[in-house]
Structures are given as C-alpha cells and as structure tokens.
LOKOL-663802 format. One record per residue (C-alpha): residue number from 1; x, y, z. Coordinates in nm, 2 decimals, padded with zeros to 4 digits. Example, Ala and Ser with C-alpha at 12.3 -4.5 7.8 and 13.67 -1.06 7.14 Angstrom:
! residues 2
+-----+--------+--------+--------+
!   i !     px !     py !     pz !
+-----+--------+--------+--------+
!   1 !  01.23 ! -00.45 !  00.78 !
!   2 !  01.37 ! -00.11 !  00.71 !
+-----+--------+--------+--------+
! end
This chain:
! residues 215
+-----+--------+--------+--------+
!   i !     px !     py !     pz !
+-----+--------+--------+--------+
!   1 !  00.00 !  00.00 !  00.00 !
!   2 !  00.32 !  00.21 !  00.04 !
!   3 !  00.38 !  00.26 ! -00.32 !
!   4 ! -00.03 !  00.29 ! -00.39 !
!   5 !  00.03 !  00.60 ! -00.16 !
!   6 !  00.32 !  00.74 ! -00.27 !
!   7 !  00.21 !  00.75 ! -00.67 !
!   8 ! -00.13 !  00.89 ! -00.51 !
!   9 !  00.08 !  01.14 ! -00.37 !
!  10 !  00.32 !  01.21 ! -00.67 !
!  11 !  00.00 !  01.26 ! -00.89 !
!  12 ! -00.18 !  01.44 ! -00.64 !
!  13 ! -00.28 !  01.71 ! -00.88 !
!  14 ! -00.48 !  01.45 ! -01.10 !
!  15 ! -00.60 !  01.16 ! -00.84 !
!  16 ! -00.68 !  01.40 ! -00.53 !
!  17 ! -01.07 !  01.38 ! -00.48 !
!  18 ! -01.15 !  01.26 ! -00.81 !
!  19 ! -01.51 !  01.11 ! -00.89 !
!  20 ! -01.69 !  01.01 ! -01.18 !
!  21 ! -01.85 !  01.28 ! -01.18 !
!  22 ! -01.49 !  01.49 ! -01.30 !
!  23 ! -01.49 !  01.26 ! -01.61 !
!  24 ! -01.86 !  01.24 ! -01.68 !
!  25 ! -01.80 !  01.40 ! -02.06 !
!  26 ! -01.48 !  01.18 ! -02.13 !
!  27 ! -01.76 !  00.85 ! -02.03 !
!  28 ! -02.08 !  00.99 ! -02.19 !
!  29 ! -01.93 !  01.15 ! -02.49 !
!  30 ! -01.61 !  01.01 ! -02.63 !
!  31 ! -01.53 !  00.58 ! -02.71 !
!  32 ! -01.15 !  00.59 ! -02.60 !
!  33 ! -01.15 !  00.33 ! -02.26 !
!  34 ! -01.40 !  00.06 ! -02.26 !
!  35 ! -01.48 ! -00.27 ! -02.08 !
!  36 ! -01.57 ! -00.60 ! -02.25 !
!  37 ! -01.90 ! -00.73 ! -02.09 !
!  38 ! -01.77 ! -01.09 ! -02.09 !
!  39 ! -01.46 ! -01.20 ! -01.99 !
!  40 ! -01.21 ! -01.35 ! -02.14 !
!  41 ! -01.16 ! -01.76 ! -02.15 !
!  42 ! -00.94 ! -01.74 ! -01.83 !
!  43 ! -01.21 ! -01.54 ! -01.68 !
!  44 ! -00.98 ! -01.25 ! -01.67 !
!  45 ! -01.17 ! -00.87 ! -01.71 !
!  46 ! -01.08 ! -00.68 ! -02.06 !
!  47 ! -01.04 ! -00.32 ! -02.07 !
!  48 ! -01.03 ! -00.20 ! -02.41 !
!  49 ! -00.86 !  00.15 ! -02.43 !
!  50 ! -00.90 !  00.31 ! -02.80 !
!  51 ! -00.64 !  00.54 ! -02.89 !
!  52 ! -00.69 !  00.52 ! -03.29 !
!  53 ! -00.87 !  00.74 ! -03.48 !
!  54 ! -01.18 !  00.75 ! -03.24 !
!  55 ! -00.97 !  00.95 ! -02.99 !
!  56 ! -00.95 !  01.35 ! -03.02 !
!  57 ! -00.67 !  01.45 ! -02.76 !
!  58 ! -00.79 !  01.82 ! -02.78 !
!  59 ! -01.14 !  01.67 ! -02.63 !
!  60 ! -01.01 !  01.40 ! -02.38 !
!  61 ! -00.64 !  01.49 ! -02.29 !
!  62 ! -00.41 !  01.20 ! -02.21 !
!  63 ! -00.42 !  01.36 ! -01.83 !
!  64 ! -00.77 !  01.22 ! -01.89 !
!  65 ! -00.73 !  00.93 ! -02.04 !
!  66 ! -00.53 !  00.84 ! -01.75 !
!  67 ! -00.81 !  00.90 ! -01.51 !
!  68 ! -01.07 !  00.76 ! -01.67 !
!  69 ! -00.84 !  00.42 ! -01.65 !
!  70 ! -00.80 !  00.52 ! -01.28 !
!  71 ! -01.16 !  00.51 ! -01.20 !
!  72 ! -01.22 !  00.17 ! -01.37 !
!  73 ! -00.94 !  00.01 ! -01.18 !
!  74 ! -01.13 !  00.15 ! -00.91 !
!  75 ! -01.43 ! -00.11 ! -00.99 !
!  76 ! -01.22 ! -00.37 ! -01.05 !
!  77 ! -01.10 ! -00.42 ! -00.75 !
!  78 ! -01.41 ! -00.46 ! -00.58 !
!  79 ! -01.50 ! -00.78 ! -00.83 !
!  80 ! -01.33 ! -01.08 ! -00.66 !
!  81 ! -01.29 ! -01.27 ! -00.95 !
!  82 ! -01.10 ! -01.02 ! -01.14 !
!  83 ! -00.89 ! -00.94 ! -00.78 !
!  84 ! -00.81 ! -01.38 ! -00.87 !
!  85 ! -00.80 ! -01.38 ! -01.23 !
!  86 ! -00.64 ! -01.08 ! -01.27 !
!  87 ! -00.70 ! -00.77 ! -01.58 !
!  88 ! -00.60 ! -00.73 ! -01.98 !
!  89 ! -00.59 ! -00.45 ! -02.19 !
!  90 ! -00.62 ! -00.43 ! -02.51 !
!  91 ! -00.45 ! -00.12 ! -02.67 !
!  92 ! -00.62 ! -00.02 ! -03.01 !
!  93 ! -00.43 !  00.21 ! -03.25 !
!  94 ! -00.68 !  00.17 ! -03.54 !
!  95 ! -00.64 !  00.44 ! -03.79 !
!  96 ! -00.37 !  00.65 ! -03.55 !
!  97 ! -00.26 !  00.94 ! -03.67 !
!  98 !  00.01 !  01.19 ! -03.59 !
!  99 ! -00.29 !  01.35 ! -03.40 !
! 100 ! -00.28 !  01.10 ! -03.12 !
! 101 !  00.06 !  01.05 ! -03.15 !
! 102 !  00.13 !  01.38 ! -02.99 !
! 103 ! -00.13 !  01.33 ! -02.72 !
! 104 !  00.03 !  01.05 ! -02.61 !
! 105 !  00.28 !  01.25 ! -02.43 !
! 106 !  00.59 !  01.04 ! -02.24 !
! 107 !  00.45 !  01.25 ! -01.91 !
! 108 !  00.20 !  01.02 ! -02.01 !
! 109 !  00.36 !  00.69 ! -02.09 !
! 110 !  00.57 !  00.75 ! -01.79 !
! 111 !  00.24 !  00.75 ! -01.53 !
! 112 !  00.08 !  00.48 ! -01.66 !
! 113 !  00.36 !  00.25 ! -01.69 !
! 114 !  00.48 !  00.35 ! -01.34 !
! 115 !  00.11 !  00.25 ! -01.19 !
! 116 !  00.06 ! -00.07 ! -01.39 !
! 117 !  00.40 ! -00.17 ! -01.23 !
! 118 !  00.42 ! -00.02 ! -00.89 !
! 119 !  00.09 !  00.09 ! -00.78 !
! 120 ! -00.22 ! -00.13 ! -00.90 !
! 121 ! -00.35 ! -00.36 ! -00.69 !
! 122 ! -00.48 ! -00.56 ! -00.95 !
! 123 ! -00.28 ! -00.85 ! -01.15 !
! 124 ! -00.23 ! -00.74 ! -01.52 !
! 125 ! -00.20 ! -01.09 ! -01.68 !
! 126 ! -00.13 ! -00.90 ! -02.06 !
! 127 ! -00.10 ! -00.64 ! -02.30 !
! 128 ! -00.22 ! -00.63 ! -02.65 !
! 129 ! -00.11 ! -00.37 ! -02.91 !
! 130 ! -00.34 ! -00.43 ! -03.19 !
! 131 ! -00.41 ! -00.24 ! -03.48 !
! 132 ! -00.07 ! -00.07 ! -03.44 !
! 133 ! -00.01 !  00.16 ! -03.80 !
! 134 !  00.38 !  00.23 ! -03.91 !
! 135 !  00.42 !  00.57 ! -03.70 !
! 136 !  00.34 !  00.32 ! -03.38 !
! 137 !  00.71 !  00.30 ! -03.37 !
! 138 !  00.74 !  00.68 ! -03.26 !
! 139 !  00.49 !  00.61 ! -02.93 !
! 140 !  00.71 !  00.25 ! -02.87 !
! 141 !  01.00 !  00.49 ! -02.85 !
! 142 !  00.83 !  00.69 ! -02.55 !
! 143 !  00.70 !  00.36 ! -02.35 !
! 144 !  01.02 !  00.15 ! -02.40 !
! 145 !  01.25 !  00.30 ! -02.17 !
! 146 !  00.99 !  00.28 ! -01.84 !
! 147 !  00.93 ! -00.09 ! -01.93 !
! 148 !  01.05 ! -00.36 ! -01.66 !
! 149 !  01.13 ! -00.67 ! -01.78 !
! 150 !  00.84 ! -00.84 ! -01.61 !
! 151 !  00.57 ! -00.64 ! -01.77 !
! 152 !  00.78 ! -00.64 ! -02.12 !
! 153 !  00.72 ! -01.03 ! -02.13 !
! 154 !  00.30 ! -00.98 ! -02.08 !
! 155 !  00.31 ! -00.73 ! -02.41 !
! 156 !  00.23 ! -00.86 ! -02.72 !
! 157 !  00.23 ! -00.69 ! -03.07 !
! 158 ! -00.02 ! -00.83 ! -03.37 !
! 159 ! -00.09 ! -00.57 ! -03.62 !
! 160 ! -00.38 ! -00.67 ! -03.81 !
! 161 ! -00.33 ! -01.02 ! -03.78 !
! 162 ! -00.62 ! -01.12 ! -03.51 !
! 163 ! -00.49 ! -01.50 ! -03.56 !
! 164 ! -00.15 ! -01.39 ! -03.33 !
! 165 ! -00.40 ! -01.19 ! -03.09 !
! 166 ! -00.61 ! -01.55 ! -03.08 !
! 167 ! -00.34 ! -01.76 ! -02.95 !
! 168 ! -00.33 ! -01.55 ! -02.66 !
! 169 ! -00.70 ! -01.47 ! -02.65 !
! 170 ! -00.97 ! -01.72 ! -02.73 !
! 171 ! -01.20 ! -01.57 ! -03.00 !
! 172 ! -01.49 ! -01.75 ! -02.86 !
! 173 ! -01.48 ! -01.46 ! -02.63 !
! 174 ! -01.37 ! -01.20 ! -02.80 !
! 175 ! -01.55 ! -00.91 ! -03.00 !
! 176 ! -01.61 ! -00.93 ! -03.40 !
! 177 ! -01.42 ! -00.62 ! -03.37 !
! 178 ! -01.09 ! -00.84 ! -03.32 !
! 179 ! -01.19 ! -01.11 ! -03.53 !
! 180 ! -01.38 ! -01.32 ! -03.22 !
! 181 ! -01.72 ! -01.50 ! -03.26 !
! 182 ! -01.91 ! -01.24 ! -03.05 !
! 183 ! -02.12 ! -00.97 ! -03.24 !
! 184 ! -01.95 ! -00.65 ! -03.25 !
! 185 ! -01.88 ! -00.37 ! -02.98 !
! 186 ! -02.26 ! -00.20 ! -02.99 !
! 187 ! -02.17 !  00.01 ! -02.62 !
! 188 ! -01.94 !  00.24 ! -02.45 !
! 189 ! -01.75 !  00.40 ! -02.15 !
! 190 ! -02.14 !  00.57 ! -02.16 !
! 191 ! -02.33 !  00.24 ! -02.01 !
! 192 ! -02.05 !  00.20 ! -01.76 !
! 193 ! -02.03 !  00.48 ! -01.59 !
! 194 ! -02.35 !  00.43 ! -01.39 !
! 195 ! -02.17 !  00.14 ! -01.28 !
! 196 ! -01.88 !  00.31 ! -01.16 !
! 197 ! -02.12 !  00.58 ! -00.99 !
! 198 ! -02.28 !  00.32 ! -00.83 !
! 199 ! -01.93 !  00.26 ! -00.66 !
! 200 ! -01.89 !  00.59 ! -00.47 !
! 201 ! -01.85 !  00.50 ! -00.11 !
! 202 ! -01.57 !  00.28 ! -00.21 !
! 203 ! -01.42 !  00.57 ! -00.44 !
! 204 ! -01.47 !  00.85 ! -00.12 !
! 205 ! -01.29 !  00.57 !  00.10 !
! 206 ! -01.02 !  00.49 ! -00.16 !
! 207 ! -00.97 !  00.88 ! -00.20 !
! 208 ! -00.93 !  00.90 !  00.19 !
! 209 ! -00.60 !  00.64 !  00.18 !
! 210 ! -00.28 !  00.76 !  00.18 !
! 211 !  00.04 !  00.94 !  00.38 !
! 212 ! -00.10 !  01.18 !  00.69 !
! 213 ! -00.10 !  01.51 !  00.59 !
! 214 !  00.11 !  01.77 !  00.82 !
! 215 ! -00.16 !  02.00 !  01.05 !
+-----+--------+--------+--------+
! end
C-alpha cells in the first residue's frame, strides 16, 4: 500500500478527490476506454482503451485518459474474481494518426507505466497492441524506456493479424471487432459509468488512503 500511496501522492494534482463525476464528458461523450462485458476464456476482465482514430486528444487529454483508467481500476478491485484472475488490456491504435501520437505524451507513458508496475493492486496478466499503424514505432519509442522486464514479457504486438491476438485470447470470447465469434462492440464508456457511480462510497474511502497530511 506504500507505493499505492506514494504514486497517489506524486499525482496528487490529477487523483486527489477525483469522482466520476470529473470525467462524466470523457464517459458519456467520447469511445477511448471501454470494458468488454464478458470476460475472457481465463475469466480474466478486458479493458479496451482506444487510442486510434476514435480518440481526439484536444477533447479528452491524455491527463484524462489516465483517469478515466484510474476510476475503472477502481471497480475492479471490488470484483473478486477479477482481484483472482487478474486484468487485460487491449490497446487499439486503429487508424492513429500523428494527431494521437502527440497526445500520447511520455509525461503520459511514464504514469501509466509506473502505476501498472508499482501501484495497481490488480494482476495485469497482458498487454495487447493491436491495430498498431507504421508511426506506432514513434509512441514505442516513449514507452520502451519505463518498461521492466516483467511487464515487457505480458506485451504482445499483432498488427492486423487477429490470428497472433487469438493464440493468446480465445475468439470465442472476444468481440467481432478483433476477429472473435461475438457480435461486434454496440456500447461504450457511456453504459459503464452508472456502474462506476454506483461505486462511490468505495471511491470516497479509496480517496481517503494515503500518507498523513502535516496540520
């Protein structure tokens, strides 16, 4: 819980008191982070986070990208087979441009790769870079250097080719979207935020943890 508190801490200026409520727009509005219904065939939970075309960083800034993850991790934790089983994410660069290149920032890069190995409390089983176009080398070259080897053997890279992302993933649970048996992805961040508002005692106590402040 140390090192929850201290990245709490060092990103006071984006995790102090933040709700759902902060994000509301970024959930209602804009398809960049979503959660499959199912679960995958280990029962793991899938968090989809779209940062292709579909993502406008002058409308949901990486900042808030970053939260919006933050407050779903938030409901994981409170499912106890996902706390088991553990998380995936699926990173989707479909039709990235130079646009959301920029946005993702290595400010940015450097955060999230700094909670996913130091201060989640949730087991990330894997990482899938799908979709990735040529320029994908350019936003490699910011994540790379804050990888640890641990989390740089759960990444996996398949382009277009869903066949490498099935070996990994069953597609008997997976999304038409990423070439699975399931119809395609017909919902949003939208239908679960009243889910994650539904959460807010947890998120109030969650918001109260942390190093003692000096009186």
């Amino acid at each position: 819980m140390r090192r929850v508190a201290e990245f709490r801490k060092e990103n006071a200026s984006l995790l102090d008191g933040l709700l759902p409520e902060h994000e509301i727009q970024s959930f209602l509005e804009h398809k960049v982070v979503n959660v499959l219904k199912g679960r995958d065939h280990k029962g793991r939970r899938v968090l989809v986070v779209n940062v292709g075309a579909t993502w406008d960083p002058k409308k949901v800034t990486a900042d808030q990208l970053f939260r919006l993850f933050y407050l779903i991790h938030e409901a994981a934790m409170l499912e106890p087979e996902t706390q088991v089983r553990g998380t995936v994410v699926i990173m989707d660069f479909h039709n990235m441009g130079w646009t959301q290149t920029w946005g993702l920032t290595p400010s940015f890069s450097k955060r999230l790769l700094t909670f996913i190995q130091d201060a989640m409390p949730l087991r990330l089983k894997e990482v899938h870079f799908v979709k990735e176009p040529l320029l994908f080398s350019a936003v490699w070259k910011m994540f790379k250097p804050f990888i640890r080897e641990k989390l740089k053997n759960r990444i996996y890279f398949h382009g277009s080719k869903m066949s490498s992302l099935h070996k990994q993933m069953e597609p008997s649970h997976l999304p038409a979207d990423y070439g699975g048996d399931l119809p395609a992805i017909n919902y949003s961040g939208a239908e679960w935020y009243p889910v994650i508002n539904e959460i807010l005692p947890h998120i109030h106590n969650w918001n109260s943890y942390g190093f003692a402040k000096d009186s």
